[in-house]
N, C-alpha and C positions, 0 to 999 in steps of 0.2 A: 610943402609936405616934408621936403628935406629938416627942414628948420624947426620944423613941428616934431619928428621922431629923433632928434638929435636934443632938444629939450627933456623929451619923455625920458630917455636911456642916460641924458644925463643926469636929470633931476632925481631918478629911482635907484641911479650908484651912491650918491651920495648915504651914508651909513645913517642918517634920521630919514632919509626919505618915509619912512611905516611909521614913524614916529607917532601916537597919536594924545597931543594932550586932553581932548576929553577923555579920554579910555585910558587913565592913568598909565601912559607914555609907551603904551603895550601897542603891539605893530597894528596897522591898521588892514584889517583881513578884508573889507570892500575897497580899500586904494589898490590890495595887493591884485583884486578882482579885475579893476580897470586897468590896472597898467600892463597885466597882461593880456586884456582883448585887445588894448590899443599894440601893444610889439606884436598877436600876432598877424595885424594889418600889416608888419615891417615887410618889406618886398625883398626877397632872396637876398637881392645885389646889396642892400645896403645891410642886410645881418654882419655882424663885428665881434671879437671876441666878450668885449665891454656889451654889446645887447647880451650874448646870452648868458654871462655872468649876470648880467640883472633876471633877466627872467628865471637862470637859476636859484636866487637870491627869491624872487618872490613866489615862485612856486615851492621851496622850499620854507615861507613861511604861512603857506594854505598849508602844508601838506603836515610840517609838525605845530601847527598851534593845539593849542590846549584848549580841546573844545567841550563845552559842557552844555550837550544838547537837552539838557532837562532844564536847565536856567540861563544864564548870561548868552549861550547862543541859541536858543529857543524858537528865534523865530525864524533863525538859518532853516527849517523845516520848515514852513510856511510860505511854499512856492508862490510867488506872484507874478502876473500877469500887465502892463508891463516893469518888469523888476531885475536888477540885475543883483543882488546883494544876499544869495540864498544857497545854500550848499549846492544844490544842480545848477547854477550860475557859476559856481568855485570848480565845480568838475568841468565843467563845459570849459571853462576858462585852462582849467589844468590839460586835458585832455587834445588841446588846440595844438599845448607846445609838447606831444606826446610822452606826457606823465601817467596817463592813464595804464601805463604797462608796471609804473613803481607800486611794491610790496605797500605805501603808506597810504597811496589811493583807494587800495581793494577794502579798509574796514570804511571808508567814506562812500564809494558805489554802494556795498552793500546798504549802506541805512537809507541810500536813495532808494533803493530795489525794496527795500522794507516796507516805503509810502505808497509804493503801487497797488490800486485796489485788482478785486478778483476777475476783471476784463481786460488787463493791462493797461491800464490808464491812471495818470495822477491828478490830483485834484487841484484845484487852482484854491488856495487859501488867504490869498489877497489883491483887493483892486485895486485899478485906478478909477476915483470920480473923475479924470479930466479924460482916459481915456476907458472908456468901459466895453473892454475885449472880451471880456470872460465875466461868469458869475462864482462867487466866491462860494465855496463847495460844492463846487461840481466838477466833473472830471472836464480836463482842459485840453483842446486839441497842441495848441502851443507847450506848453509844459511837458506833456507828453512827446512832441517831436524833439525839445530838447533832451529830456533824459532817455528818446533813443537814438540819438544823436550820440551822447555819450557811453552808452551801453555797447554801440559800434566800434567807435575807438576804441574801450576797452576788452573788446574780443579779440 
């Protein structure tokens, strides 16, 4: 485990770590998604100035990418079931290593608070055929426990 979180923290300080050549070289905002679920696995005793310089580093580039939720990030709004790659997955993610109190996070809650239908529930807008948890347009138990998952942290 040691060997495995001394990888991750090294391998995401490095200045290309977001690097992403399909997405014309622009940071990559689902690596930035995983590498902080996986640091916030990291166990107290081993957190180091170097961990949280990276995770400051990649929650700082969730927080100011340049998002264009009518096109190129379109499907960030398209909650899936199971999915980790979706703006409530970005919060969730953000929210872990308590960002969810930064002024850059509140215009991103809100456009999650925007998808909630008029029972307070979100809809699950994409499957898996390998694992089929949910059906796609309909309100989702899962989805929902995460964005109030998130909605907590941010109170």
């Amino acid at each position: 485990m040691q060997a495995a979180f001394a990888f991750l923290i090294e391998d995401m300080a490095a200045d290309d770590a977001l690097d992403c050549g399909r997405y014309q070289h622009q940071d990559c905002l689902w690596g930035a998604i995983a590498a902080l679920n996986g640091l916030a696995a990291l166990p107290t005793h081993m957190r180091s100035a170097q961990s949280n310089r990276v995770v400051e580093r990649l929650a700082n580039a969730l927080l100011d990418a340049k998002y264009d939720f009518d096109g190129e990030h379109k499907r960030w709004l398209t909650f899936g079931v199971p999915r980790a790659w979706d703006l409530r997955c970005a919060l969730k993610a953000l929210a872990a290593h308590g960002y969810a109190q930064d002024s850059r996070f509140v215009p991103l809650l809100n456009l999650l608070l925007s998808r909630q239908d008029d029972q307070g529930r979100w809809q699950c807008g994409s499957v898996s055929r390998t694992w089929p948890i949910e059906k796609r347009n309909r309100p989702s138990k899962w989805i929902t426990l995460d964005a109030l998952r998130v909605l907590k942290q941010a109170s």
